[in-house]
N, C-alpha and C positions, 0 to 999 in steps of 0.2 A: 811439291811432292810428285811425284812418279805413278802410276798405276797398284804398282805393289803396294807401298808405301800408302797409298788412299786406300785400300783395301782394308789390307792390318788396321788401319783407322776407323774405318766405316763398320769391320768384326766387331772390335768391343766397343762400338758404341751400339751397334744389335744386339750384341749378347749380354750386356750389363743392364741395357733397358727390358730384354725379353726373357734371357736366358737363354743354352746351348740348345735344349730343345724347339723352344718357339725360333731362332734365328733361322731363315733361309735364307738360300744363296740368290734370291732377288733381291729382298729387305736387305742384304751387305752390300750387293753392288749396287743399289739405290743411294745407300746411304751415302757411300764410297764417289758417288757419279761417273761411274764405269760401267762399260757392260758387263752383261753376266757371264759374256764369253772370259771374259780378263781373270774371272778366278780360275778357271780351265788353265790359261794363258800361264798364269803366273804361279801357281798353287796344287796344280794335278785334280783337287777337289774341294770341296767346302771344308770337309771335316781336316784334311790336313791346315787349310788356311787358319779356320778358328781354333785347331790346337797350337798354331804357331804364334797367331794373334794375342792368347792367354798369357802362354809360356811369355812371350816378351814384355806385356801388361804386367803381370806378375813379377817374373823375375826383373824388369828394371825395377818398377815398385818396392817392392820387398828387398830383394837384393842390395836395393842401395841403402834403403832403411836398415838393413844387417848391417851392412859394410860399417855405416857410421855410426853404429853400437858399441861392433867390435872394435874400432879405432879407439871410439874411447874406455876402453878398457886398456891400454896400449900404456905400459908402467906398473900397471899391476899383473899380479901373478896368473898363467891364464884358466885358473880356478875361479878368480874373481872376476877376468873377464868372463868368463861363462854365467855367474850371477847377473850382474851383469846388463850382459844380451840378454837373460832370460827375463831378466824385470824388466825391458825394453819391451820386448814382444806382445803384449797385450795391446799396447798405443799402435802399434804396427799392423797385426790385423785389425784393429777397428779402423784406420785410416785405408785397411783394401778387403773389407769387407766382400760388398759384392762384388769382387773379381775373383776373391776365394770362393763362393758362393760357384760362381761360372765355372772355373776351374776343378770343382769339385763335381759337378752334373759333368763334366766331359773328361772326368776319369774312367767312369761306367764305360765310355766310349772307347774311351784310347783300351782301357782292358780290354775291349771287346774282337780289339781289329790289331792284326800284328803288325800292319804299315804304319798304323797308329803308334805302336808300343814301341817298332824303330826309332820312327819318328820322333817321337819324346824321350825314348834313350840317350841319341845324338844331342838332343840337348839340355841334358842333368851332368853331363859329363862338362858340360860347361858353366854350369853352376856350383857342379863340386871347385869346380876352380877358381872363380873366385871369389870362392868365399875362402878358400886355403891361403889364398895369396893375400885375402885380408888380416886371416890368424897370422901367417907369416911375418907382414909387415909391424901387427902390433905387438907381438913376439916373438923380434929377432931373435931371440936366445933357443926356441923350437929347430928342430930337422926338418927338411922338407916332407919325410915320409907324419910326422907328429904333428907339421899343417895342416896336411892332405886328411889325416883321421880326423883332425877337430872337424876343420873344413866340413866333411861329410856328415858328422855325429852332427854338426849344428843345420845342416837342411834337413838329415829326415828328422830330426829335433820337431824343425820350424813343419815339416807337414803335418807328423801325427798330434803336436802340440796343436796345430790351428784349426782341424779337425773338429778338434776337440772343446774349441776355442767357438767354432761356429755353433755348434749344438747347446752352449751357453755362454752368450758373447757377454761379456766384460768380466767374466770370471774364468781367472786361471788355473789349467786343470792343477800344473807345481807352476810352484814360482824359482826365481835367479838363486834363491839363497835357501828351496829345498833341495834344489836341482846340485847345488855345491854338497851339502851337506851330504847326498845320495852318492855323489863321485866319489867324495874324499871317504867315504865309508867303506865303499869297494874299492879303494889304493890300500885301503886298511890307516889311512889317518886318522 
């Protein structure tokens, strides 16, 4: 691995043990075995590093834990793939627990500072996509713009549901099959 690369590594492993608060930009480049000039170097500052560090922990995590939900819902109608993902998701956060924990202490942050809130713009726009390109492939029979919407409804789904999900972990605020019941009632089915 690379400097960067040690970096991103040595963040969440500071900030899962300590949290975004307690993490310094010594305790990363310690961990990392770089100087503390290198997050300068490679990152502009801490705070951008350990939002980028999250977002990637997270979204590879998660993200792929979605992806192979929604696959397998892929034959069925994607009302049922949305049951689904949604009975999925509770195993999903308990398995990234404290990285949602982390993530969620350095939202306060990222609201705080608009390089921040760039910054994590640039990359949700990249989450909406593949998670679109996941609804797509398990429902070729969807439009791209009818990917692109699930695509999005199922991340800030997966935020405000996990939220909510941290404040009482192993109970589901709805589950897959209220979460159906609630769509198909507003299609008027």
């Amino acid at each position: 691995m690379g400097n960067r690369e040690d970096l991103l590594a040595g963040a969440r492993k500071v900030i899962l043990e300590r949290g975004v608060a307690k993490a310094t930009a010594r305790d990363i480049a310690a961990a990392a075995g770089v100087s503390l000039a290198a997050i300068g170097y490679h990152f502009g500052s801490k705070d951008r590093l350990v939002t980028e560090a999250l977002s990637e922990a997270l979204g590879d995590s998660m993200g792929e834990a979605m992806r192979e939900l929604i696959a397998e819902g892929a034959g069925a109608s994607p009302l049922d793939g949305l049951a689904r993902l949604w009975n999925g998701m509770p195993q999903v956060f308990a398995g990234n627990h404290e990285a949602m924990l982390a993530s969620l202490e350095n939202i306060v942050r990222i609201v705080r500072s608009e390089d921040a809130r760039a910054q994590l713009g640039d990359q949700l726009s990249g989450a909406y996509g593949d998670l679109a390109d996941a609804v797509a492939a398990a429902h070729p029979d969807l439009d791209a713009e009818q990917a692109a919407a699930i695509g999005r409804l199922y991340f800030v789904l997966s935020q405000g549901l996990g939220i909510l999900w941290l404040l009482n972990p192993g109970t589901a605020a709805v589950d897959g099959d209220q979460l159906r019941t609630a769509v198909a009632a507003l299609a008027g089915k």
